[in-house]
BATORKOL-869827 format. One record per residue (C-alpha): x negated, y, z; residue number from 1. Coordinates in steps of 0.02 Angstrom, whole numbers. Layout:
+--------+--------+--------+-----+
|      x |      y |      z | seq |
+--------+--------+--------+-----+
|      X |      Y |      Z | NUM |
...
+--------+--------+--------+-----+
***
This chain:
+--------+--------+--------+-----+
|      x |      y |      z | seq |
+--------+--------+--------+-----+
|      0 |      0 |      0 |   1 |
|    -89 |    176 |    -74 |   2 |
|   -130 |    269 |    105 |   3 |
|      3 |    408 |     60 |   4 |
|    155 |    286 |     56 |   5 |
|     57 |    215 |    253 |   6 |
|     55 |    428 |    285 |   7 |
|    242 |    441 |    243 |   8 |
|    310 |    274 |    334 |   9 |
|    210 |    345 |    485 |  10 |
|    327 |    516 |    488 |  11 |
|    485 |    419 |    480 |  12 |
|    427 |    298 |    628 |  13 |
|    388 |    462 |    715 |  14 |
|    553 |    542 |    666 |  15 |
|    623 |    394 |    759 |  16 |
|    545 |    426 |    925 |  17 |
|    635 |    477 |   1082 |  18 |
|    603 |    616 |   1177 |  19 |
|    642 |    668 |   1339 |  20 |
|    846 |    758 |   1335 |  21 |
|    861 |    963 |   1323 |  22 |
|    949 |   1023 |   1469 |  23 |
|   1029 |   1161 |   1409 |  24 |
|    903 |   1303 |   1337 |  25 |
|    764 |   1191 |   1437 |  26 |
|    660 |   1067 |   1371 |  27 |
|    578 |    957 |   1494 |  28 |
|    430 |    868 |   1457 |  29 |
|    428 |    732 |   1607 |  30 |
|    592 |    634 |   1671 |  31 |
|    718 |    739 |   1780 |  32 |
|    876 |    625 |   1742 |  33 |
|    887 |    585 |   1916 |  34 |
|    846 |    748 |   1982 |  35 |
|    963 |    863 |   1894 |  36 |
|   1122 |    702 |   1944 |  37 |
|   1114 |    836 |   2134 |  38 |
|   1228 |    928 |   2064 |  39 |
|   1353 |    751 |   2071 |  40 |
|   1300 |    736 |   2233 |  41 |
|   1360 |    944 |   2264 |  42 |
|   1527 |    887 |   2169 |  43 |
|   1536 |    725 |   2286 |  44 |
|   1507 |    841 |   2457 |  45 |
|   1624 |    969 |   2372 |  46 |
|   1762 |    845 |   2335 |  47 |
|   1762 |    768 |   2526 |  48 |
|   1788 |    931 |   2570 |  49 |
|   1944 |    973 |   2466 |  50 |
|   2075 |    881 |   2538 |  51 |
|   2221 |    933 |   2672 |  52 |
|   2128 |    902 |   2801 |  53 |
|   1963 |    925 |   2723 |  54 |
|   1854 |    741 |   2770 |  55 |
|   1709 |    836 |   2863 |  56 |
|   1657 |    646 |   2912 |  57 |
|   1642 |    600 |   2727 |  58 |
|   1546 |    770 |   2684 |  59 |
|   1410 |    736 |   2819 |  60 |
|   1401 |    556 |   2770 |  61 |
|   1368 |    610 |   2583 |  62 |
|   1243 |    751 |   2648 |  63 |
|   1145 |    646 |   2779 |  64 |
|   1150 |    469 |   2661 |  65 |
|   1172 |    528 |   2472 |  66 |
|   1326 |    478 |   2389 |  67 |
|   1206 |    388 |   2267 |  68 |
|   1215 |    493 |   2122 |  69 |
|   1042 |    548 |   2148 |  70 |
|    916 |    402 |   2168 |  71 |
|    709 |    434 |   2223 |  72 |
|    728 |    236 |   2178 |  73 |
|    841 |     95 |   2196 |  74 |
|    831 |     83 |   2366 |  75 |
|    806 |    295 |   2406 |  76 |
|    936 |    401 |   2362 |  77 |
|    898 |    591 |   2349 |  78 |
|   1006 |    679 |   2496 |  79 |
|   1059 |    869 |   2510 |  80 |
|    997 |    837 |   2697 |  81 |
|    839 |    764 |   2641 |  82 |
|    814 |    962 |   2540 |  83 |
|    881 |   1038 |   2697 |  84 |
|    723 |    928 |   2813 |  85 |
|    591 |    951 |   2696 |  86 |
|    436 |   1051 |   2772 |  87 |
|    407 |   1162 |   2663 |  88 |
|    288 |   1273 |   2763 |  89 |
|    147 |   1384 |   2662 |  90 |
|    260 |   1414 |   2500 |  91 |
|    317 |   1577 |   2453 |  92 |
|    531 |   1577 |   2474 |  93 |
|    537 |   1497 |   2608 |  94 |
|    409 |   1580 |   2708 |  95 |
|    503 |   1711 |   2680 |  96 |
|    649 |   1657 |   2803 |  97 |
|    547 |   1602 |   2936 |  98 |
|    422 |   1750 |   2919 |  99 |
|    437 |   1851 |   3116 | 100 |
|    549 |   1682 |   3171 | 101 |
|    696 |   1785 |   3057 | 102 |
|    752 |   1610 |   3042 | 103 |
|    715 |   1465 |   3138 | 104 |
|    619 |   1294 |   3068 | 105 |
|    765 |   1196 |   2972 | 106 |
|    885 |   1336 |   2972 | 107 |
|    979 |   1243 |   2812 | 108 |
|   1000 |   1105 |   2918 | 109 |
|   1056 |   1177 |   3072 | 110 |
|   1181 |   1297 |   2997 | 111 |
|   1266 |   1146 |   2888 | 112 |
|   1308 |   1023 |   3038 | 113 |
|   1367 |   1170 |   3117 | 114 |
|   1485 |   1210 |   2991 | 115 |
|   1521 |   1033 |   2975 | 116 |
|   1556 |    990 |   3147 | 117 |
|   1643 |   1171 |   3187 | 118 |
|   1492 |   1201 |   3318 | 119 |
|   1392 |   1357 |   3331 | 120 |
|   1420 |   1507 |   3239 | 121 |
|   1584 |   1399 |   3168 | 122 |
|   1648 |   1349 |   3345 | 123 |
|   1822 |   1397 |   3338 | 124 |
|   1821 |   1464 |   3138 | 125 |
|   1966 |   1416 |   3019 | 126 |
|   1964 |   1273 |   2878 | 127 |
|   1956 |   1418 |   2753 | 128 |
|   1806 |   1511 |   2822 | 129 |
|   1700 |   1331 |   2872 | 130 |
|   1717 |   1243 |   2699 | 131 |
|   1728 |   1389 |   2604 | 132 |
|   1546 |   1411 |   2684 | 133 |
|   1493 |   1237 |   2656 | 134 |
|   1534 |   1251 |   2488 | 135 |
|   1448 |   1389 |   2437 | 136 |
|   1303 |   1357 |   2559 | 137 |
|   1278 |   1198 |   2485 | 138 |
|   1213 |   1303 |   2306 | 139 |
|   1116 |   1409 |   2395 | 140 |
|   1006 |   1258 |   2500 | 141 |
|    980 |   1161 |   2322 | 142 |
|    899 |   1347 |   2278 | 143 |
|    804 |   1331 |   2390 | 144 |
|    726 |   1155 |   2368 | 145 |
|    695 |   1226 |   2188 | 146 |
|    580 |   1348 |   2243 | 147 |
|    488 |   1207 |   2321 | 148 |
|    476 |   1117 |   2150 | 149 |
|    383 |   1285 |   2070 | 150 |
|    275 |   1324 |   2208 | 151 |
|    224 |   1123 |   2189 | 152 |
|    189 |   1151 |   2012 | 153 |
|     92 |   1309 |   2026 | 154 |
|    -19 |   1211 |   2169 | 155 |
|    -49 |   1040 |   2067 | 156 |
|    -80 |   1164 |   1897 | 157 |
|   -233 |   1247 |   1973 | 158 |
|   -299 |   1079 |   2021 | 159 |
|   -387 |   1011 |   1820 | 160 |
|   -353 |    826 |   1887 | 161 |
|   -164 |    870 |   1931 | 162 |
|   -120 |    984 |   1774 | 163 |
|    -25 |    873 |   1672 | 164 |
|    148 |    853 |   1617 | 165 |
|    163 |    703 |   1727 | 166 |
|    110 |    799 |   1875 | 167 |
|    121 |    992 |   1865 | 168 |
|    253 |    989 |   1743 | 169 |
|    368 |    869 |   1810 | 170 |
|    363 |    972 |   1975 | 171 |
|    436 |   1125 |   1851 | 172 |
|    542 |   1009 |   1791 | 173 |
|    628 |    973 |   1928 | 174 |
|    651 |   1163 |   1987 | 175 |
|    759 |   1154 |   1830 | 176 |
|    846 |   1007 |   1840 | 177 |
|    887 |   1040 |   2027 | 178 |
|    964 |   1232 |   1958 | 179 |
|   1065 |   1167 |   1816 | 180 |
|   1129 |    985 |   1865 | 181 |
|   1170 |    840 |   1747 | 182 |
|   1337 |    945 |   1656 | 183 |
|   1303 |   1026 |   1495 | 184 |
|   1409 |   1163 |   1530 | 185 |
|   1321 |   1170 |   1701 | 186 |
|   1442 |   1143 |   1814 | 187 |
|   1408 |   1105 |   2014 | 188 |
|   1262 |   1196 |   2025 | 189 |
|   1173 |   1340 |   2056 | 190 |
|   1156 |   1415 |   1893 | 191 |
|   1360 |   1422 |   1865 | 192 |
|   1363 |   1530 |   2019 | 193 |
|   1234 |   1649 |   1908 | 194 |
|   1357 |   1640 |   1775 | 195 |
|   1505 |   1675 |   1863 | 196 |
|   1425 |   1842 |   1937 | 197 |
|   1372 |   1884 |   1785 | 198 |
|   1526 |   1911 |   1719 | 199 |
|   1590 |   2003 |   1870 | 200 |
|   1441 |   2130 |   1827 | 201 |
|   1454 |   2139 |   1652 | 202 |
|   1338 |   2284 |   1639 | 203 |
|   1204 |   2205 |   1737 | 204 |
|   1068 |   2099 |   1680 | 205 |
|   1114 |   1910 |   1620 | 206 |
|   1049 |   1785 |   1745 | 207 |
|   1101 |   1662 |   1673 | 208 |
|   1030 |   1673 |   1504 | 209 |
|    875 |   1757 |   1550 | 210 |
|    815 |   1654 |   1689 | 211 |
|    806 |   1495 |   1580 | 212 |
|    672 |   1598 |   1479 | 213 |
|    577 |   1605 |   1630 | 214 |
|    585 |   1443 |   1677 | 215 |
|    544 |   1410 |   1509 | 216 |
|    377 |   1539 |   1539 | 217 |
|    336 |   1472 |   1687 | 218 |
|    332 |   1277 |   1622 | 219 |
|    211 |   1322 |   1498 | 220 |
|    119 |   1411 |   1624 | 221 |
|     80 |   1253 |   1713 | 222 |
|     39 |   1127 |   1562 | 223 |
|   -134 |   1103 |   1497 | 224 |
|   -206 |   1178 |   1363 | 225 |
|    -91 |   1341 |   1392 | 226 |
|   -111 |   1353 |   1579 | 227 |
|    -93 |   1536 |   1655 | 228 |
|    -88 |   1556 |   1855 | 229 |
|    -52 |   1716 |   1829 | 230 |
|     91 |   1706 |   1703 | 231 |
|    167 |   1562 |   1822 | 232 |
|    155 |   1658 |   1966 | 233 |
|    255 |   1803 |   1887 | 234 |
|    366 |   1685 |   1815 | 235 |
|    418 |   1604 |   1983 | 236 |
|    430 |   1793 |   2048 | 237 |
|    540 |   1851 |   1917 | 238 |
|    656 |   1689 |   1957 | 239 |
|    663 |   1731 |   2140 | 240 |
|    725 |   1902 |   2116 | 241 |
|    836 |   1837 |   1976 | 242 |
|    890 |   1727 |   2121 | 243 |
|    936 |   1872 |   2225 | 244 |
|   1027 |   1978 |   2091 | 245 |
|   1152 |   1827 |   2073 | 246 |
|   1162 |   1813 |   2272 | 247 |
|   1170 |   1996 |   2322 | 248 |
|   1304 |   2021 |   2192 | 249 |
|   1426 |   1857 |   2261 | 250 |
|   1380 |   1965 |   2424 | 251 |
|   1443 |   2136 |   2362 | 252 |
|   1580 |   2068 |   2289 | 253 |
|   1672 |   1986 |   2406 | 254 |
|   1616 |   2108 |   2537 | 255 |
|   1721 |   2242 |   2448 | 256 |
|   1875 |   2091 |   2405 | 257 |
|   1876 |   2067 |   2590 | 258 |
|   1856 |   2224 |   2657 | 259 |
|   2011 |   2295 |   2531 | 260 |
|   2112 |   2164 |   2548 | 261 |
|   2066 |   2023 |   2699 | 262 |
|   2053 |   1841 |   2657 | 263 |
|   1957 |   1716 |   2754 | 264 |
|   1907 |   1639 |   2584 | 265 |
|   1830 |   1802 |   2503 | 266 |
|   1749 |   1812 |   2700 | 267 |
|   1659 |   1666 |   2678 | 268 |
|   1615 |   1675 |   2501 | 269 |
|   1514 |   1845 |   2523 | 270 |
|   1435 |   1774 |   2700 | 271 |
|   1398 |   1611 |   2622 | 272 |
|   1314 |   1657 |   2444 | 273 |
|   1206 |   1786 |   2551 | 274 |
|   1144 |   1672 |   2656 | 275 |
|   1046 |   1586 |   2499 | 276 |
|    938 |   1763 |   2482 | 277 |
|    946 |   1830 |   2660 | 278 |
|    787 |   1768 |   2737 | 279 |
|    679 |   1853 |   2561 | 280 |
|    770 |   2008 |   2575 | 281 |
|    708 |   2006 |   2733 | 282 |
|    545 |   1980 |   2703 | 283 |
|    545 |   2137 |   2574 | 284 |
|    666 |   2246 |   2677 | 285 |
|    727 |   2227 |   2861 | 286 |
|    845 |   2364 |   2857 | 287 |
|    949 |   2304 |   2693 | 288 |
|    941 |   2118 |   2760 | 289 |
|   1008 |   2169 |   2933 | 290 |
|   1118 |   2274 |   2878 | 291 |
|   1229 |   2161 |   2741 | 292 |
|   1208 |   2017 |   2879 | 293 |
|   1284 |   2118 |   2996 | 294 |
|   1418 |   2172 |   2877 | 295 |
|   1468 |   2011 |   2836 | 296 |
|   1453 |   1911 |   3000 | 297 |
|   1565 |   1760 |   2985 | 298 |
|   1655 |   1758 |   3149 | 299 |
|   1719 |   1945 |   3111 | 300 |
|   1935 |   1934 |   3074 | 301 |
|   1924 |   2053 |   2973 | 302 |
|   1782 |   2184 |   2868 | 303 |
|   1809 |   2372 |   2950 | 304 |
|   1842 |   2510 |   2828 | 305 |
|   1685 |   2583 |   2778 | 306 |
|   1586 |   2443 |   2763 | 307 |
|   1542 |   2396 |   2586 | 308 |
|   1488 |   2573 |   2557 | 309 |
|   1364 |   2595 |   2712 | 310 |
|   1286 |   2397 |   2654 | 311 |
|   1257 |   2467 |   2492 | 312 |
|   1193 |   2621 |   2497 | 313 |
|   1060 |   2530 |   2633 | 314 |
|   1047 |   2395 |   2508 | 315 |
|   1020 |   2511 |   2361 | 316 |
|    873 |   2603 |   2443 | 317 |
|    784 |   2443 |   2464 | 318 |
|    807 |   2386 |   2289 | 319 |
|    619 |   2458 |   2238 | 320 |
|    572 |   2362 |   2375 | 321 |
|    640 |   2205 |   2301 | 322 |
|    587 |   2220 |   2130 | 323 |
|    766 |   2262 |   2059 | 324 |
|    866 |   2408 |   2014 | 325 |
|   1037 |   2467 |   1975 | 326 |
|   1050 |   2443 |   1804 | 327 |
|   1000 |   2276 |   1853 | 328 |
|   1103 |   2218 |   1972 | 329 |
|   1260 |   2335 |   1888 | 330 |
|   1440 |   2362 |   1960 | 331 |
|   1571 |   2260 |   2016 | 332 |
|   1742 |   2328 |   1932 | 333 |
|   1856 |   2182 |   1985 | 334 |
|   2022 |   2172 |   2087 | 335 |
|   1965 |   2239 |   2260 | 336 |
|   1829 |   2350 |   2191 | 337 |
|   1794 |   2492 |   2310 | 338 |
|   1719 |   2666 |   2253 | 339 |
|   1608 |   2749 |   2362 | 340 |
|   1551 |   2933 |   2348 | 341 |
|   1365 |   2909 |   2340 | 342 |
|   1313 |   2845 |   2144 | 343 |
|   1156 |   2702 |   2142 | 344 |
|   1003 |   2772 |   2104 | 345 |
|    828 |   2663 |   2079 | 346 |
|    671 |   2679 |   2003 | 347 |
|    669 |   2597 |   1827 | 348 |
|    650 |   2401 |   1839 | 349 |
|    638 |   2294 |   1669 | 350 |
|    605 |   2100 |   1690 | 351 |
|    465 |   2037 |   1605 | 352 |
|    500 |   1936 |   1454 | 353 |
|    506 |   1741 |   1458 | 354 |
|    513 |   1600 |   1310 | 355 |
|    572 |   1501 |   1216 | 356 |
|    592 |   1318 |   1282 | 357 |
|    439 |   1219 |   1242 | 358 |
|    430 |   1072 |   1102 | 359 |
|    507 |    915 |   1143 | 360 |
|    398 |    778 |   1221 | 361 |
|    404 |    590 |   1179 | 362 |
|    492 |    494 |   1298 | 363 |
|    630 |    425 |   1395 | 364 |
|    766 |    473 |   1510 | 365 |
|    815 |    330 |   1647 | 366 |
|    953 |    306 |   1753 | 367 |
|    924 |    250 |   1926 | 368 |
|   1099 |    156 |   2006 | 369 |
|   1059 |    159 |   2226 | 370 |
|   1176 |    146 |   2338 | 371 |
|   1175 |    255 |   2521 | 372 |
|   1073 |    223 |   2670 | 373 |
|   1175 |    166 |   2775 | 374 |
|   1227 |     12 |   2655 | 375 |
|   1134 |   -130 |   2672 | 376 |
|   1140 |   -168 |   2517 | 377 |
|   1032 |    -96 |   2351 | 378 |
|   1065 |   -112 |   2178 | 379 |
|    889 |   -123 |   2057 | 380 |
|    982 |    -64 |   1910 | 381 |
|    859 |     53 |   1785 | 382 |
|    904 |     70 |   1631 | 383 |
|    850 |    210 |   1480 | 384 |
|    975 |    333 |   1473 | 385 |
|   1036 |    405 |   1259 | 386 |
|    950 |    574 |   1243 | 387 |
|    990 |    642 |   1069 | 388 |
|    851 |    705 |   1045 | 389 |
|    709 |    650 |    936 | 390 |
|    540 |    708 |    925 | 391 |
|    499 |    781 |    731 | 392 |
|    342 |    832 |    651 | 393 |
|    337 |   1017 |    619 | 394 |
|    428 |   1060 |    451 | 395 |
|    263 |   1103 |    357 | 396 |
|    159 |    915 |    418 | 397 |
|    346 |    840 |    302 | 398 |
|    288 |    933 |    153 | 399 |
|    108 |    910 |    165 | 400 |
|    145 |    707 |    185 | 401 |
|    262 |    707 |     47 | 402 |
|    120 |    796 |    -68 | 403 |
|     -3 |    664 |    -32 | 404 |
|    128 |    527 |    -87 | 405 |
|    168 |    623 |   -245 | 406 |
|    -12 |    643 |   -291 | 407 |
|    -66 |    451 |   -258 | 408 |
+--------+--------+--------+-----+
***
């Protein structure tokens, strides 16, 4: 067989290989199938806590054991109590919280039982304002455990032995996969909640489509061969105060809902979705932290007139602080929205610009089927999961193949 015709059965073998699956505008380049299935495991927590009366028993069994949507392997499952737990001590975010004891060691942990078993700061709280929490919360912990996943990259990517896509890139991927989840429209996750405040700020910047690009920066930031500390590092910045334009929005939002018209629900909401940022705002401005906290304490009955305006006009001169602006963050104009008489003013803040997602990567997606902890049983079931996606040779390497088969 002339060597062109061995050139051009080479491309179509290599047209046939599977890569790892796009999640959404992100293309992985390790496997994160198991990984992203947390946001099942927020739909499975979510769904216990629906009912009339909500099962708070089956909600801490699913956060202390898994509900096995999530598996480490077959005999692990991933738990949301397990991202709650994790030591994460040394790493950026959540040094942030703890920085000055602002919160204590485990303070995910501590404030989920609580709301789970109506102790603590919930002792005595409604239904309404304890799983409204919880469910909210919940988005704002699995945020949290993401941060872990790019400050791990960023550490095994300045390490030559650990920059690899097995190691330092499979530690981005999974910041990813934890902030979108297994739906392809997203759902149960993090990332919806950047979507949904987006469109209550529709002047504002995009989260939702602009963080991607820096998780898409920041990825191949990490790989080798186009490694950058310093372009990862900004990229895992930019993401964090993407973060907390999504969070302080939910938090402005339903401050002014509640405080215009009171509802345990909007309450919670606002209190809940800031407690995923308030331990960084902290860390870049006391004043503006304390002051939203205090605004939106949990076990008030109802938000004092007044309120929204003096949290944001506080909040709004921290936002140099933070690394945002108003143009940024923009204005809520929903049912409940409250005018105040001061207007936002800020120093001029522009993102800087991410990427597109990287090329796709040969290989394959597997499921994982466990079972939870406290079954005695395990399942070894692993099996390759249908991606969709195939790895190609660039348009022009086509052309130049089918040359060389023309001209032999």
């Amino acid at each position: 067989m002339p060597i062109s015709w061995v050139l051009v059965f080479a491309l179509e073998l290599l047209n046939g290989v599977v890569c790892y699956p796009q999640i959404w505008q992100y293309m992985p380049v390790s496997n994160v199938h198991e990984h992203k299935q947390m946001s099942l495991e927020i739909k499975a927590f979510d769904d216990a806590l629906t009912g009339d009366p909500p099962n708070y028993a089956k909600a801490k069994g699913i956060y202390q054991n898994g509900a096995g949507h999530s598996c480490k392997s077959p005999s692990s499952p991933r738990t949301l109590r397990g991202f709650a737990r994790a030591d994460l001590t040394g790493e950026t975010f959540h040094d942030a919280f703890r920085s000055g004891n602002y919160m204590p060691a485990y303070f995910w942990d501590t404030w989920i039982l609580e709301a789970l078993d109506g102790t603590g700061r919930f002792a005595g709280l409604s239904g309404f304002k304890r799983v409204t929490s919880l469910k909210k919360g919940i988005l704002g912990l699995v945020s949290y455990y993401a941060s872990h996943e790019l400050e791990s990259a960023i550490t095994k990517a300045a390490t030559t032995s650990s920059r690899s896509d097995s190691n330092s890139g499979h530690a981005w991927d999974e910041g990813w996969a934890f902030y979108y989840g297994a739906d392809p429209d997203g759902a149960n996750s993090p990332w919806e909640a950047a979507k949904k405040r987006d469109g209550d700020f529709p002047r504002g910047t995009p989260v939702n489509t602009e963080i991607v690009k820096q998780f898409n920066k920041g990825l191949i930031a990490v790989r080798d061969g186009t490694y950058s500390a310093t372009s990862a590092t900004a990229a895992r910045d930019t993401i964090y105060k993407m973060w907390a334009v999504t969070y302080l929005r939910a938090a402005l939002k339903y401050l002014q809902v509640a405080e215009s018209t009171y509802s345990e629900k909007a309450h919670a909401e606002g209190y809940a979705y800031y407690m995923a940022i308030d331990g960084w705002i902290h860390s870049k401005n006391s004043a503006a932290a304390t002051k939203l906290a205090s605004k939106l304490l949990i076990t008030q009955t109802a938000i004092p007139a007044g309120s929204y305006c003096d949290a944001k006009a506080t909040l709004e001169a921290a936002y140099a602080a933070i690394g945002i602006s108003c143009d940024i963050i923009g204005e809520y104009g929903g049912t409940g929205a409250i005018t105040c008489n001061t207007t936002c003013t800020s120093p001029s803040v522009t993102f800087p610009p991410g990427s597109n997602a990287v090329a796709a990567v040969a290989g394959t997606a597997t499921d994982v089927t466990c079972v939870p902890t406290t079954t005695t049983t395990t399942t070894t079931s692993i099996k390759a999961v249908s991606s969709g996606v195939h790895c190609t040779l660039h348009f022009l390497s086509l052309w130049l193949l089918v040359a060389l088969a023309w001209l032999a």
